[in-house]
VOBA-1610 file (N, C-alpha, C; in pm, whole numbers, padded with zeros to 5 digits, always signed):
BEGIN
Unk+00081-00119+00000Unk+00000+00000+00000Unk+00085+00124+00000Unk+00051+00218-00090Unk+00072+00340-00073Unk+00221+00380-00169Unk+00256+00318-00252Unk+00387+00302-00361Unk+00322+00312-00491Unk+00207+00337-00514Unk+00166+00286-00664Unk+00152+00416-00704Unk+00106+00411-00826Unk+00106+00586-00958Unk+00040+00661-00817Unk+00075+00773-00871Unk+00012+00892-00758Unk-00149+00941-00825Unk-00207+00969-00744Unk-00347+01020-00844Unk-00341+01094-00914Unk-00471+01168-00978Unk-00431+01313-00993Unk-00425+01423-00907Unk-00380+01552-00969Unk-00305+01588-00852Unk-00420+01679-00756Unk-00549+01716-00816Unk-00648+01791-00716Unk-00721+01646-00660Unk-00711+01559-00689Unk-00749+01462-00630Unk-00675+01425-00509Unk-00540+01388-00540Unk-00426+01395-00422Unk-00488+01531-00294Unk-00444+01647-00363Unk-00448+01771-00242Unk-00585+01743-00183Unk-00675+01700-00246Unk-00795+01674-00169Unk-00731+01594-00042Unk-00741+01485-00124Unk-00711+01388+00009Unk-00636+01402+00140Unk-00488+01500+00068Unk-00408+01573+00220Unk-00511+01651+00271Unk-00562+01755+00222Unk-00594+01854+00265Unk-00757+01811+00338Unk-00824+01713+00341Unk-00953+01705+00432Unk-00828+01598+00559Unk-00768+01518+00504Unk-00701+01445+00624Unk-00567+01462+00675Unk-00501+01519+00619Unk-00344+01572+00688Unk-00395+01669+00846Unk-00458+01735+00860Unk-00440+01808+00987Unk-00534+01730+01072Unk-00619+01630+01040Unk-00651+01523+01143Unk-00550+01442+01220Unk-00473+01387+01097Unk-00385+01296+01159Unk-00226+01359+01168Unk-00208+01495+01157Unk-00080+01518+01181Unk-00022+01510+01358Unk-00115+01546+01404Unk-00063+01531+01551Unk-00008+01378+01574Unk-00118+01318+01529Unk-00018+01181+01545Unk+00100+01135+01502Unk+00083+01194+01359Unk+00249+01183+01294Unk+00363+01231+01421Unk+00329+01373+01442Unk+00407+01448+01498Unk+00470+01371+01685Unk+00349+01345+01679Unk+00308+01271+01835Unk+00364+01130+01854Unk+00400+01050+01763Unk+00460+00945+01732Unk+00605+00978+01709Unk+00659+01056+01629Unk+00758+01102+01621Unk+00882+01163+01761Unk+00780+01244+01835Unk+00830+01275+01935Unk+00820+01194+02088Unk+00718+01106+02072Unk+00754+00996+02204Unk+00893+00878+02122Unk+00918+00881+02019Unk+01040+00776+02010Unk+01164+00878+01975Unk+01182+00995+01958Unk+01328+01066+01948Unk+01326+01179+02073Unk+01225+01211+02180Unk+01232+01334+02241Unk+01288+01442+02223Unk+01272+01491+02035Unk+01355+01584+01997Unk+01238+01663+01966Unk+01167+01810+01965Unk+01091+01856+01904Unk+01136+01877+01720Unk+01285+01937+01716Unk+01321+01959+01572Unk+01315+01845+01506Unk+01387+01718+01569Unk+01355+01552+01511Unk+01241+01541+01438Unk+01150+01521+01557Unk+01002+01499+01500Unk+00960+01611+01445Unk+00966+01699+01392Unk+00936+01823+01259Unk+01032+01768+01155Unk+01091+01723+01124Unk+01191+01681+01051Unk+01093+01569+00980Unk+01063+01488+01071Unk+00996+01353+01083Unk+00849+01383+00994Unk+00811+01490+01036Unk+00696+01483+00996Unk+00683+01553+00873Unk+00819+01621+00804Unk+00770+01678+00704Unk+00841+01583+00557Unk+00919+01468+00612Unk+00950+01341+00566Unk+00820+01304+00523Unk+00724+01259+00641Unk+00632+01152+00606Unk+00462+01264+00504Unk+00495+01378+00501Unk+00389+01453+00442Unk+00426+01449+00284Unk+00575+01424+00275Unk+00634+01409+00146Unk+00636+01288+00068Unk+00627+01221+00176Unk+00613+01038+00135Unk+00465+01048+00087Unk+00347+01105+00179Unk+00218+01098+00116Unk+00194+01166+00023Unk+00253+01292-00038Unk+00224+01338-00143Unk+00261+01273-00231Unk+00348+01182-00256Unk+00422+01087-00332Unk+00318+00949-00389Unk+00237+00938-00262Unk+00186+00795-00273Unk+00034+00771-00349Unk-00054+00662-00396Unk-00158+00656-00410Unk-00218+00623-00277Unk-00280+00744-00194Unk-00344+00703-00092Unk-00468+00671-00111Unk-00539+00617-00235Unk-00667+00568-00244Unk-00631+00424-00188Unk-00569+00377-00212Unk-00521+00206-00177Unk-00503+00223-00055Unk-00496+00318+00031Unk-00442+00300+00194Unk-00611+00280+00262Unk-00631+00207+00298Unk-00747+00178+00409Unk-00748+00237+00529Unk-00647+00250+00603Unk-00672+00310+00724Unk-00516+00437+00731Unk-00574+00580+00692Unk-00433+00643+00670Unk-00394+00673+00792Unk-00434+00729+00879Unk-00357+00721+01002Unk-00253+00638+01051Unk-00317+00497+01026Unk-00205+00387+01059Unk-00092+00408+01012Unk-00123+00414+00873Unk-00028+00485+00752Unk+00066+00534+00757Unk+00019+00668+00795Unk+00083+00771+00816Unk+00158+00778+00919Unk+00164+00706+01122Unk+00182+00664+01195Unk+00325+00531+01184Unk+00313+00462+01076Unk+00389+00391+01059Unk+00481+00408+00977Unk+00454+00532+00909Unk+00591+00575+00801Unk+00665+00676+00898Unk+00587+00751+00989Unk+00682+00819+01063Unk+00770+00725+01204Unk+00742+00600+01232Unk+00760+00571+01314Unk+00919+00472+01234Unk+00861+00417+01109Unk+00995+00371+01036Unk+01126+00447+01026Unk+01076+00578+00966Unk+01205+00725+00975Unk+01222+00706+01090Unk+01120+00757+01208Unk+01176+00747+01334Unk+01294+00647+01368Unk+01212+00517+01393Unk+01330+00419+01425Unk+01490+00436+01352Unk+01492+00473+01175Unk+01613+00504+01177Unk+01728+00611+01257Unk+01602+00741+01293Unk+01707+00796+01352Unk+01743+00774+01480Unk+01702+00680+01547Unk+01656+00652+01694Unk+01804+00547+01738Unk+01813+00494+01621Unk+01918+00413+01619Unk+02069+00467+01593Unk+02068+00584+01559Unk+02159+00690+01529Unk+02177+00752+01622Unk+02056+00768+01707Unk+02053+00867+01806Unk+02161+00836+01900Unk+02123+00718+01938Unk+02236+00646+02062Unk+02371+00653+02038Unk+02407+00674+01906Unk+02554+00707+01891Unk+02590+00870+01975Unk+02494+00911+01889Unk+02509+01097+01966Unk+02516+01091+02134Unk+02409+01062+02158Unk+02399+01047+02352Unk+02493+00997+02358Unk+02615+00937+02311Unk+02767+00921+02407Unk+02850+01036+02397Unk+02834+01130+02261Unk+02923+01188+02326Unk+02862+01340+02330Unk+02713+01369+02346Unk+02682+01432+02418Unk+02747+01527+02531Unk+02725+01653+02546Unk+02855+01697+02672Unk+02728+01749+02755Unk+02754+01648+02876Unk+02667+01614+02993Unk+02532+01539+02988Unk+02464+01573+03120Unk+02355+01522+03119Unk+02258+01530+02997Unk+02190+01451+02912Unk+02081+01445+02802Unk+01957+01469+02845Unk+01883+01583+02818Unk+01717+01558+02882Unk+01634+01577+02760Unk+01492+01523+02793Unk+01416+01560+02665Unk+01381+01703+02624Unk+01370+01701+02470Unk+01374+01871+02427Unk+01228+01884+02474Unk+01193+02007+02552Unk+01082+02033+02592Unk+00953+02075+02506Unk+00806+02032+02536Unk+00746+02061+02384Unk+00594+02131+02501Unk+00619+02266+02422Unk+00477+02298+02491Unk+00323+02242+02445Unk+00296+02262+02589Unk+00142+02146+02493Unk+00006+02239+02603Unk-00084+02226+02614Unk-00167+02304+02680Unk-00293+02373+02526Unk-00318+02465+02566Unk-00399+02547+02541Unk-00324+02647+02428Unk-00191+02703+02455Unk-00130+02774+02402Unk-00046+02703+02330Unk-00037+02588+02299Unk+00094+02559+02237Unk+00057+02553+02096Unk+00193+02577+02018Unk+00244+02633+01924Unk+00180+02485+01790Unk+00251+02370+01894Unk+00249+02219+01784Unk+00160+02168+01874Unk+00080+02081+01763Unk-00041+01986+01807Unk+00026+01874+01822Unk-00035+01807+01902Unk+00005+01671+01993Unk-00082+01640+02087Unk-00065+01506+02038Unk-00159+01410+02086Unk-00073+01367+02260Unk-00158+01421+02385Unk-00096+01468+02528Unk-00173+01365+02605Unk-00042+01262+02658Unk-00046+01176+02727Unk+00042+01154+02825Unk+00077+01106+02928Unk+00158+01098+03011Unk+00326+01045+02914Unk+00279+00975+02828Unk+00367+00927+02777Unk+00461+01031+02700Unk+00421+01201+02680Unk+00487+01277+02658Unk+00584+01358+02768Unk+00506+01330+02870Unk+00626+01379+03023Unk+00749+01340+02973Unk+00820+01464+03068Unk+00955+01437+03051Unk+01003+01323+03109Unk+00964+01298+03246Unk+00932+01173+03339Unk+00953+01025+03225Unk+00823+01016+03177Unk+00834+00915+03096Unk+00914+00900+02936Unk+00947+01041+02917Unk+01028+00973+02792Unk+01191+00948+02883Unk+01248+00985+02995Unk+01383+00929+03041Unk+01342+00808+03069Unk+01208+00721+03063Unk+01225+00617+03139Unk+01224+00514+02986Unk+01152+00575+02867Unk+01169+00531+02743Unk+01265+00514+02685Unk+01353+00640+02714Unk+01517+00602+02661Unk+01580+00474+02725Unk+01592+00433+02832Unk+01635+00332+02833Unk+01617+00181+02781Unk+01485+00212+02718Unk+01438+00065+02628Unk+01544+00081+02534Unk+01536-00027+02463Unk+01617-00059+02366Unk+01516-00014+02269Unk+01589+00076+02138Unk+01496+00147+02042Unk+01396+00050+01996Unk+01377-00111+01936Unk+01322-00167+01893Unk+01234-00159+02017Unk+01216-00179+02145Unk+01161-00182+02246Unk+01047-00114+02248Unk+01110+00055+02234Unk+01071+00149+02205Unk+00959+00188+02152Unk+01012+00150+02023Unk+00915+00172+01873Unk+00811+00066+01926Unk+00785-00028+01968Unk+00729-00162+01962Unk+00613-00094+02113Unk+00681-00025+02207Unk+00558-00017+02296Unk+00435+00116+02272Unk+00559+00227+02227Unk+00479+00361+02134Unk+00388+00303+02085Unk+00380+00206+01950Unk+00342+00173+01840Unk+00229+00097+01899Unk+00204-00032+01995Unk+00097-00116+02036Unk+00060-00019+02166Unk+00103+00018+02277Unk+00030+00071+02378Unk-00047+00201+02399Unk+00028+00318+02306Unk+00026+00433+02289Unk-00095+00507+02170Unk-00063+00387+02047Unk-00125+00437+01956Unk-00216+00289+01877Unk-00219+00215+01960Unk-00278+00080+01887Unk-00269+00046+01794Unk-00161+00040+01723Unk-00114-00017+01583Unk-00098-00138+01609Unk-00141-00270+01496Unk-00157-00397+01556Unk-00034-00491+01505Unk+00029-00557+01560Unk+00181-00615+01583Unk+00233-00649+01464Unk+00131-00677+01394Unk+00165-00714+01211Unk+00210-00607+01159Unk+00161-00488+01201Unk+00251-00372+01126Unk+00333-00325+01195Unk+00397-00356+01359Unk+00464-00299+01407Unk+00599-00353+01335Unk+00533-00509+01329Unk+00670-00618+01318Unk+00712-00531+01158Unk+00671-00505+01061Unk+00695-00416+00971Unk+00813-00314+00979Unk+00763-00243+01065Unk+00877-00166+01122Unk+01019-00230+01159Unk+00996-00287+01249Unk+01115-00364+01302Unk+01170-00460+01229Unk+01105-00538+01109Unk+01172-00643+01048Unk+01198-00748+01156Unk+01084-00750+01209Unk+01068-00922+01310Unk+00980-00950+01254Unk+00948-01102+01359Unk+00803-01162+01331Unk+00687-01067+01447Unk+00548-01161+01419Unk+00460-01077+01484Unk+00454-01096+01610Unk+00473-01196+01641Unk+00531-01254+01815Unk+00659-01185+01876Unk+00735-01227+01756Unk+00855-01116+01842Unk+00809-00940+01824Unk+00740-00901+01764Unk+00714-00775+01829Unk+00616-00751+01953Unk+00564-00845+01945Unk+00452-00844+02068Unk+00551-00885+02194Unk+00646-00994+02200Unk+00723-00960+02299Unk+00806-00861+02320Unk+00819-00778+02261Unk+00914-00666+02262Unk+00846-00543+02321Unk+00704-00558+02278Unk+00600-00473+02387Unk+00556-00508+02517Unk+00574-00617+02523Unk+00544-00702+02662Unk+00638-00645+02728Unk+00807-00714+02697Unk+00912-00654+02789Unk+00913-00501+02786Unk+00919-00417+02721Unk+00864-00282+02738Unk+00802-00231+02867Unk+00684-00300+02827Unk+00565-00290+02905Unk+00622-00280+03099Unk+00688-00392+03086Unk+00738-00457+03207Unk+00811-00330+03276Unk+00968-00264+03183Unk+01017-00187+03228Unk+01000-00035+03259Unk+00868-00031+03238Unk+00840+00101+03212Unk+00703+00106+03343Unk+00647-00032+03371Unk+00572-00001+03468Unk+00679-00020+03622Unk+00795-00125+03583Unk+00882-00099+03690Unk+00953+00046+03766Unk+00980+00086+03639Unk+01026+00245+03635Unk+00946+00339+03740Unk+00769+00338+03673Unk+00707+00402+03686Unk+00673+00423+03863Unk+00661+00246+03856Unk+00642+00237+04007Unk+00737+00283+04128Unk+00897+00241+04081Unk+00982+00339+04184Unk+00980+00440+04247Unk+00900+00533+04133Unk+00923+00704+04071Unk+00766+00753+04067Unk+00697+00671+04197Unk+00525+00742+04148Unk+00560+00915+04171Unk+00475+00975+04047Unk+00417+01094+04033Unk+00319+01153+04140Unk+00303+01204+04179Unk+00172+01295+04204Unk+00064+01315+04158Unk-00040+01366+04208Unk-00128+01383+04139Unk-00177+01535+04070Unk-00238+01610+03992Unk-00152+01752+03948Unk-00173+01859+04013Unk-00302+01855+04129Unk-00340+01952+04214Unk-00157+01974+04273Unk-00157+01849+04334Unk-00029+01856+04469Unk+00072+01940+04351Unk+00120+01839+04244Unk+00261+01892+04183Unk+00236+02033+04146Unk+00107+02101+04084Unk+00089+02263+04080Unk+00144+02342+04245Unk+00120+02236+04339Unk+00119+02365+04435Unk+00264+02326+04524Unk+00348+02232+04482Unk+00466+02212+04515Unk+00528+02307+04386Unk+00538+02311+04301Unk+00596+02363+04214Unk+00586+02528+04239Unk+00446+02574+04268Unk+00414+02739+04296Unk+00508+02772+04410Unk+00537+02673+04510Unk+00539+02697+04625Unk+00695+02727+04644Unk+00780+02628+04524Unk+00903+02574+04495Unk+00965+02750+04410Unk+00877+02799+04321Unk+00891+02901+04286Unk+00874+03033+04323Unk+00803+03073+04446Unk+00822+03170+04543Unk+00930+03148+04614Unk+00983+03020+04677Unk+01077+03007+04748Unk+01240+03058+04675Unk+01234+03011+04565Unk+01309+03049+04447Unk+01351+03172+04428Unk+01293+03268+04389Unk+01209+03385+04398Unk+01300+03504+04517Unk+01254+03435+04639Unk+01272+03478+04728Unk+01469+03460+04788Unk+01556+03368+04711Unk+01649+03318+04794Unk+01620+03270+04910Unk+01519+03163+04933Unk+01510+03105+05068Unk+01556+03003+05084Unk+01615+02946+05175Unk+01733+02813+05114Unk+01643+02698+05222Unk+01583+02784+05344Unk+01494+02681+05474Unk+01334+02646+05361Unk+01319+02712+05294Unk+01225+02682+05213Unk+01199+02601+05116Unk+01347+02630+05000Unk+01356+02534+04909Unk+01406+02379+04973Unk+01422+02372+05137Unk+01484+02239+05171Unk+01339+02161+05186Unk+01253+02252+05233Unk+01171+02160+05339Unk+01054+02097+05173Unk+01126+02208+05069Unk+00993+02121+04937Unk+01072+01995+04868Unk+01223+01993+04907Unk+01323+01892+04846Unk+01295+01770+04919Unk+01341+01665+04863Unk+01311+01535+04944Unk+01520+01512+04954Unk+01549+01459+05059Unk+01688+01473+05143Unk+01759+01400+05024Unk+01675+01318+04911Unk+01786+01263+04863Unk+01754+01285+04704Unk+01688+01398+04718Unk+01630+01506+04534Unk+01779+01475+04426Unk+01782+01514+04332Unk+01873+01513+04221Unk+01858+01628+04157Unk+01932+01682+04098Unk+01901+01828+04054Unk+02033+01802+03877Unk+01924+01752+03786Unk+01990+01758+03657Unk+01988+01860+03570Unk+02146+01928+03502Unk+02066+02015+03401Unk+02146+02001+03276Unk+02102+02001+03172Unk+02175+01991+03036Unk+02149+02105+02948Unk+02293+02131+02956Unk+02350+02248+02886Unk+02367+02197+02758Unk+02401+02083+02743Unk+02471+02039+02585Unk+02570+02127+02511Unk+02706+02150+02635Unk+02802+02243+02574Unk+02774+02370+02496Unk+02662+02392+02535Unk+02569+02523+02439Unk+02615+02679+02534Unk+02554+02595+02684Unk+02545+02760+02797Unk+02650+02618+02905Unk+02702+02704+03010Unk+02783+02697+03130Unk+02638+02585+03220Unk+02663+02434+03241Unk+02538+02404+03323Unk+02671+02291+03414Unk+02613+02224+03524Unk+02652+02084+03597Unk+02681+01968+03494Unk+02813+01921+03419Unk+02829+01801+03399Unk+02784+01675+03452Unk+02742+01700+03587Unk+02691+01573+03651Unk+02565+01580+03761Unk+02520+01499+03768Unk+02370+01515+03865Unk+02435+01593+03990Unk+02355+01695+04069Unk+02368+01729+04202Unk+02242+01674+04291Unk+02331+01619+04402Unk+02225+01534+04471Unk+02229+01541+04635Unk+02129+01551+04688Unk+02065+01602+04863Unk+02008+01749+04848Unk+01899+01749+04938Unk+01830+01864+04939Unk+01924+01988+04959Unk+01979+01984+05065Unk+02093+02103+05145Unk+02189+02117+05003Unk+02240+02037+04905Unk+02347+02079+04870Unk+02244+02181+04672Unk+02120+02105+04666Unk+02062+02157+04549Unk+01999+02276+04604Unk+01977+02315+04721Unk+01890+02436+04769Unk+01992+02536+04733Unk+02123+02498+04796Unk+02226+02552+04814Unk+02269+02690+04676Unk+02293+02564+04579Unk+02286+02588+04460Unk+02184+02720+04395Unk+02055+02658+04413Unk+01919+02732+04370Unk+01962+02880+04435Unk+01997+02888+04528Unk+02014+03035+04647Unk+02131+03118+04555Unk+02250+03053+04543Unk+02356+03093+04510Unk+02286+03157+04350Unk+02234+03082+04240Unk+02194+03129+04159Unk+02142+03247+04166Unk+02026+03232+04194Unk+01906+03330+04198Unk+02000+03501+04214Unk+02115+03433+04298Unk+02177+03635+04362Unk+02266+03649+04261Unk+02337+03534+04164Unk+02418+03596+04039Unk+02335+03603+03931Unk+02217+03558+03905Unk+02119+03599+03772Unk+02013+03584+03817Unk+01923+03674+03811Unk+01778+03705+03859Unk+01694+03719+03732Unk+01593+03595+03697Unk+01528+03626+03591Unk+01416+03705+03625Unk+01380+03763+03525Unk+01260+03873+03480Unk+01139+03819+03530Unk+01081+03722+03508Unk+01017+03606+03498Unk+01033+03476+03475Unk+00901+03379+03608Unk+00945+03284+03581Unk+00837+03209+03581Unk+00776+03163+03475Unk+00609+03143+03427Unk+00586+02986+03457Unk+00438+02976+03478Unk+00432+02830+03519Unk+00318+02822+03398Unk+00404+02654+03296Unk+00367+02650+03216Unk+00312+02496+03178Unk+00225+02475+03044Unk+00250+02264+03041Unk+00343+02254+02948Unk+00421+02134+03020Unk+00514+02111+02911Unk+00501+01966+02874Unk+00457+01897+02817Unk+00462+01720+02773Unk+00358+01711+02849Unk+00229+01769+02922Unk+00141+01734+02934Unk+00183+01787+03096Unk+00271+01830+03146Unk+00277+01834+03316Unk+00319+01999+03338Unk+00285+02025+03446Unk+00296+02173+03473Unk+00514+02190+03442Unk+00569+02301+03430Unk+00724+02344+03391Unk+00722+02520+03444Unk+00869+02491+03457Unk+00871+02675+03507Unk+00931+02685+03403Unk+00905+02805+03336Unk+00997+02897+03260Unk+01049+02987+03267Unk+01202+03032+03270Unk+01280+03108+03320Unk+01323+03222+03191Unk+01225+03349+03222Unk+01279+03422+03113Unk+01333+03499+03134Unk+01433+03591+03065Unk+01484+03720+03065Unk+01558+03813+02963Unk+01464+03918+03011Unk+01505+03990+02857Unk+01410+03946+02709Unk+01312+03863+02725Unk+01208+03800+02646Unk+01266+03680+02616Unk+01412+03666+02618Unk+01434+03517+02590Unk+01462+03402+02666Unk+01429+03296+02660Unk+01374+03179+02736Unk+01524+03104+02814Unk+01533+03120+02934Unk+01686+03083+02986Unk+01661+02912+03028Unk+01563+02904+03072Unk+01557+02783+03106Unk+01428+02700+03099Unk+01409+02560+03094Unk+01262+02501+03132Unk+01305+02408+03186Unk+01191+02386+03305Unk+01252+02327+03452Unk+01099+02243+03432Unk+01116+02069+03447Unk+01024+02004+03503Unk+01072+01954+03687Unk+00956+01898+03719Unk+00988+01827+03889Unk+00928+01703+03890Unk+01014+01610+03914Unk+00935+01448+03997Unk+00869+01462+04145Unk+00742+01456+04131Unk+00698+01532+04272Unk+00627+01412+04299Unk+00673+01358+04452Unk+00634+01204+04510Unk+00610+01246+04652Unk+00506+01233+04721Unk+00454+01272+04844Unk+00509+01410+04886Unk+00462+01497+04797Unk+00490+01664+04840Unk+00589+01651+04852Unk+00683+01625+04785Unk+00839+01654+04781Unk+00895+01634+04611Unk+01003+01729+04537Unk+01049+01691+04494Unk+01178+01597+04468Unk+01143+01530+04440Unk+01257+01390+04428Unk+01329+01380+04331Unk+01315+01489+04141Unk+01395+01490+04094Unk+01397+01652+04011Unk+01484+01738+04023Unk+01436+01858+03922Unk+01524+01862+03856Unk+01491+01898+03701Unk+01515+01876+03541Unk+01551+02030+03499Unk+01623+02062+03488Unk+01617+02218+03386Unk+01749+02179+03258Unk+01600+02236+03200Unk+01693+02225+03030Unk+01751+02395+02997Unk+01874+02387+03018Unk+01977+02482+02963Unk+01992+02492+02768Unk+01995+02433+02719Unk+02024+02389+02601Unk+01953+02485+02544Unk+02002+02625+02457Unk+01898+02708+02410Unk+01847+02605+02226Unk+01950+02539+02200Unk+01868+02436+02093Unk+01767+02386+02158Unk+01766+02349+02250Unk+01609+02270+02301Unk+01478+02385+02347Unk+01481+02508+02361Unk+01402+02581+02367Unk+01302+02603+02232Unk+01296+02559+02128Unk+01227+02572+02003Unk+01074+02605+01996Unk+01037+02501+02113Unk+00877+02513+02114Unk+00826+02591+02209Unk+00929+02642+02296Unk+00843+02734+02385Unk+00872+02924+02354Unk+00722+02976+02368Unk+00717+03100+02275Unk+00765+03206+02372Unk+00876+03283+02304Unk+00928+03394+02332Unk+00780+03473+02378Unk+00836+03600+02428Unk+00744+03695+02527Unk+00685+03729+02394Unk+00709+03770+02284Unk+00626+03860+02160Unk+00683+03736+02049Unk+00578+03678+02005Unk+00682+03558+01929Unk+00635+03608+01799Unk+00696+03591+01685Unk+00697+03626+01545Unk+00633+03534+01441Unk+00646+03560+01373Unk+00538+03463+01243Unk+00618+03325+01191Unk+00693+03224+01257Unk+00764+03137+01168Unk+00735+03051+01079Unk+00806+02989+00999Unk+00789+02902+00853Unk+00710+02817+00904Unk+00639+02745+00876Unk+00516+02600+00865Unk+00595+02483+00821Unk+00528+02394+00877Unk+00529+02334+00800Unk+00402+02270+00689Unk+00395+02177+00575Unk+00329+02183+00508Unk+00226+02113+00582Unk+00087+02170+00513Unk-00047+02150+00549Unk-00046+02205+00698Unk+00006+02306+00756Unk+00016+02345+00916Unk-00108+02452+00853Unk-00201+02502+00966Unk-00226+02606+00946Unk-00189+02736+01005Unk-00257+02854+00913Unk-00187+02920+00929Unk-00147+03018+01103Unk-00250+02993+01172Unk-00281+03045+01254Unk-00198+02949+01371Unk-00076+02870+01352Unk-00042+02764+01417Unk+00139+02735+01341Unk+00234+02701+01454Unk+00325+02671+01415Unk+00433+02717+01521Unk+00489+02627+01557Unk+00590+02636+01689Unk+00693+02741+01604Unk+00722+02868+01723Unk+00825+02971+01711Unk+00999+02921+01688Unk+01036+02919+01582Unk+01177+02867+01607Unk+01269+03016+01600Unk+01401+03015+01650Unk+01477+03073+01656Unk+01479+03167+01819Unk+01416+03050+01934Unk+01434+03147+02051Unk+01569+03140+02147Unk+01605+03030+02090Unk+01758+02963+02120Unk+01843+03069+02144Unk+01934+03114+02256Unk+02061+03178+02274Unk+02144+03120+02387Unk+02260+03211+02395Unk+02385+03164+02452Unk+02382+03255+02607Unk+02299+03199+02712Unk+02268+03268+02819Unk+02401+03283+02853Unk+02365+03425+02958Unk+02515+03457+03033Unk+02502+03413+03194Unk+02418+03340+03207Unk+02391+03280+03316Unk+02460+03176+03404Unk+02513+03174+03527Unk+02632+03071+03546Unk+02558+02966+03613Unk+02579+02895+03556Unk+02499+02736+03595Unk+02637+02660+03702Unk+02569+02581+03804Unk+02680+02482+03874Unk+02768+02411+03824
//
């Protein structure tokens, strides 16, 4: 399906154009639970809009699937590439942050499975793993076409979602979440304290044995390595706050969970998620990396390029990326 003569061509644009912005979130949404790259999956998705303009989609029966499984094939190639990069990566790796809410820029399909939370616990599957639990748990694609992807049989992809399955509810269970009332008002609470340089404050919202990751990706000045105990990350947070004081610091969704955003000067210094487990944070995330800022919108954001079939009134802000002068630990 989907290789044969192309139609004609107002026949074709028909066909994108009543079903491409139905099913692009999924493209997009598929894309970005297996690379946690926002630019990746735009990449990804304007691959697989090119593949369908290409194809006879009268022969496709179910295009979503379709469409879902051509981005998830690209995907897997780069996914497998990817792991070369994450070694030599400079420092900690976190997922590129993707605003999602009400205001956000790119449509996506918002599930837990977009938390930042859960895509670190995804990276550790093995990419076939990966692709194989996205593909059956996430988006119900049925094992015959996963195994497609993967070039297994249909059993071995179904075990490959099984074991998945396994490590990701193990994960999950170590590392329970909150529920979002609590994490909104640990996080508000986490950000006045912030705010304020209060160091008895930011201890008593830390849990004694918190982690405090941030990835710079050799871009801005951040911690090469996790900082870990409440006293020594409060520490930190205090010391910051009195050598760079942002302008603002907005509470936002990011992958589906509340994020602070650290702006100044209109441009975006940081995005900070929290693992929040019995009113305490147990792990906080700030992405330094002004490449990973893409999807979240500057204070006055500008008109950027589309992609195809985007409309017009829609399209994540690129170019908010800079080289903070901010001194990270």
């Amino acid at each position: 399906m989907g290789d044969g003569r192309v139609p004609e061509g107002s026949q074709q644009e028909d066909l994108l154009g009543t079903e491409w912005e139905t099913h692009r979130p999924a493209v997009f949404g598929v894309a970005y639970r297996l690379l946690g790259s926002v630019a990746d999956a735009e990449d990804v998705t304007q691959d697989v809009w090119l593949r369908a303009a290409g194809a006879d989609l009268r022969e496709v029966d179910d295009l979503r699937a379709w469409l879902v499984t051509v981005a998830a094939r690209r995907s897997y190639d780069i996914l497998r590439s990817a792991r070369v990069r994450r070694e030599t990566y400079v420092g900690p790796w976190l997922p590129e942050p993707l605003l999602t809410g009400p205001d956000a820029a790119e449509p996506v399909l918002v599930d837990e499975s977009v938390s930042s939370a859960m895509l670190l616990i995804m990276e550790k599957l093995s990419p076939p793993e990966r692709v194989a639990f996205v593909l059956h748990d996430v988006f119900g694609l049925e094992f015959a076409g996963i195994a497609e992807v993967l070039d297994v049989s249909a059993p071995g992809a179904r075990q490959l979602a099984s074991r998945a399955r396994r490590r990701v509810a193990k994960a999950k269970e170590s590392a329970p979440q909150a529920p979002k009332a609590e994490r909104e008002r640990v996080l508000v609470a986490f950000r006045a304290a912030y705010e304020a340089g209060d160091l008895a404050g930011l201890v008593r919202l830390l849990h004694p044995d918190a982690v405090f990751v941030t990835d710079g990706g050799g871009k801005v000045i951040a911690a090469r390595k996790p900082i870990q105990g409440a006293e020594r990350i409060a520490g930190v947070m205090v010391r910051l706050v009195r050598q760079w004081r942002p302008d603002r610091i907005d509470v936002v969704e990011v992958g589906g969970e509340l994020a602070l955003v650290f702006r100044r000067e209109g441009r975006v210094h940081s995005v900070d998620t929290a693992q929040i487990t019995d009113g305490l944070i147990t792990a906080y995330r700030r992405v330094l990396n002004p490449e990973k800022h893409s999807s979240v919108r500057p204070s006055h954001p500008a008109g950027p390029p589309r992609l195809p079939g985007e409309n017009a009134a829609r399209g994540a802000c690129r170019g908010v990326g800079h080289t903070s002068e901010a001194k990270e630990p």
